[in-house]
N, C-alpha and C positions, 0 to 999 in steps of 0.2 A: 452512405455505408459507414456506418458506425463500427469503429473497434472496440468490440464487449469485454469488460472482463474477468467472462468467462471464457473468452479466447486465450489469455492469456495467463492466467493464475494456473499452476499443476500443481499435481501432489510434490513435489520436491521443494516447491517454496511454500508451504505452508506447517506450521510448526505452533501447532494448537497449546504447548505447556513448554514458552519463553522462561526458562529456569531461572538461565543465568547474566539474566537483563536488568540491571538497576538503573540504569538511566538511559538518557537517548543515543548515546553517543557510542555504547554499546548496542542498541538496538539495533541502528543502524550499520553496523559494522554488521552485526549477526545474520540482518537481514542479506544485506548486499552478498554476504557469503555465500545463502541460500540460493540466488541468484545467478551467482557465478561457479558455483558445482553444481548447477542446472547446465550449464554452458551459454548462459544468457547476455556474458559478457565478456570484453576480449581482455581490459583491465580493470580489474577491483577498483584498486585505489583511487584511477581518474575519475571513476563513476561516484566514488563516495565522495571524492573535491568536488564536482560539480553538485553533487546533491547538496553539499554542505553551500555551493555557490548559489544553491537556489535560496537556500534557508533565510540566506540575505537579505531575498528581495522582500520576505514577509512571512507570516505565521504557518507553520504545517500541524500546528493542532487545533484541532477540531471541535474541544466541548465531548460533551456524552461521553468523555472516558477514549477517544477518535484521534490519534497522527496519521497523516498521510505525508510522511517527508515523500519528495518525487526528483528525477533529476533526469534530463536529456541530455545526452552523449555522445561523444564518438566512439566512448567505450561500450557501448551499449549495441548487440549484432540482432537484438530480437526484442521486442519489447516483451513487456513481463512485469507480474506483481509478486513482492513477496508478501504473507499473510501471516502474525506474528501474534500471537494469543496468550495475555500475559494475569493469574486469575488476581495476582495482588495488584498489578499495573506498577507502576513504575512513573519519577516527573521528568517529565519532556518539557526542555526549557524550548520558547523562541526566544529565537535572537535578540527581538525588540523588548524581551521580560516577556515576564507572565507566562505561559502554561497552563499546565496540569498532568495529573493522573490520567496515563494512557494504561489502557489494557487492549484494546485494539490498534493494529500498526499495522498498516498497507504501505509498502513502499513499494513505487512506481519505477520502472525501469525505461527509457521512451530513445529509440536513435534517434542522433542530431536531425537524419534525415528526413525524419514524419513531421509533417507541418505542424505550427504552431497552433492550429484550429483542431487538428484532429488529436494534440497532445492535450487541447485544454479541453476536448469535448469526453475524452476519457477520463480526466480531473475531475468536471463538472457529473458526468455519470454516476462514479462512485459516491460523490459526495452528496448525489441525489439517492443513491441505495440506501445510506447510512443515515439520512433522514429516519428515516423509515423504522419505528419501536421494532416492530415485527422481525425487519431484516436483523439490526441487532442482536434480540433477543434470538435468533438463527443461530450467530455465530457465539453464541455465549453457549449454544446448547450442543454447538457441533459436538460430534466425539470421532470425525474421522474426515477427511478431504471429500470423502463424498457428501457430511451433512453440508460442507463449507459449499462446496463446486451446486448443488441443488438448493442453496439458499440463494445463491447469486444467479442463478437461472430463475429463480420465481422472481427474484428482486427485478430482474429485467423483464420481466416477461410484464410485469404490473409498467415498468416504465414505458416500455413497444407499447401497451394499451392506451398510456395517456400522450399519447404525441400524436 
């Protein structure tokens, strides 16, 4: 049993016209916000240390214009994505250098408590959706949580096919 997510993304963290994002450090603060006036999280600030603790261990961007910062917590009472749609993008440094131009930004929300297999197989999920031109081009065309939440049900429904 796989956690989708589409179980997990609502319309309260996804915010298709990221205004006032110029860099990561902002995104992710914005993101986390969305997150936590979801009521996804008990504290902000621990969640974004650990996110920022994961950033450590290695790259959260993606290529195709793609960040996925992510981070496990204790702060963390539900897992949950935020979904951040940015149309000029904005540079997302990692840690180890290099980057680039994000305009899409998923940030992962995961408690301490979910194994480490079922936090990497939700990692590995999305990163296998966003593969995918098609899916992309989805979210570049969304104009509303519903095109978002119906793009990431077909995106899984093609991945349920190929397993």
């Amino acid at each position: 049993m796989h956690l989708k997510i589409s179980e997990v993304i609502r319309p309260e963290t996804v915010d298709l016209e990221l205004q006032e994002v110029n860099n990561k450090d902002e995104a992710i603060q914005y993101l986390a916000g969305l997150l936590d006036q979801a009521g996804l999280l008990t504290d902000k600030d621990l969640y974004i240390h650990d996110v920022y603790e994961r950033e450590k261990q290695g790259p959260t961007y993606m290529e195709n214009f793609i960040a996925i910062p992510h981070g496990k917590s204790d702060a963390v009472k539900e897992a949950g994505v935020a979904f951040g749609r940015s149309q000029n993008g904005y540079f997302y440094e990692n840690k180890s250098g290099g980057g680039g131009i994000a305009k899409l930004t998923f940030l992962l929300a995961v408690p301490n408590r979910m194994s480490a297999d079922a936090y990497m197989a939700v990692l590995a999920r999305l990163a296998r959706l966003l593969i995918h031109e098609e899916f992309r081009d989805a979210l570049y065309q969304a104009k509303s949580y519903q095109d978002v939440i119906t793009a990431v049900l077909e995106g899984e429904s093609l991945l349920d096919d190929n397993y």
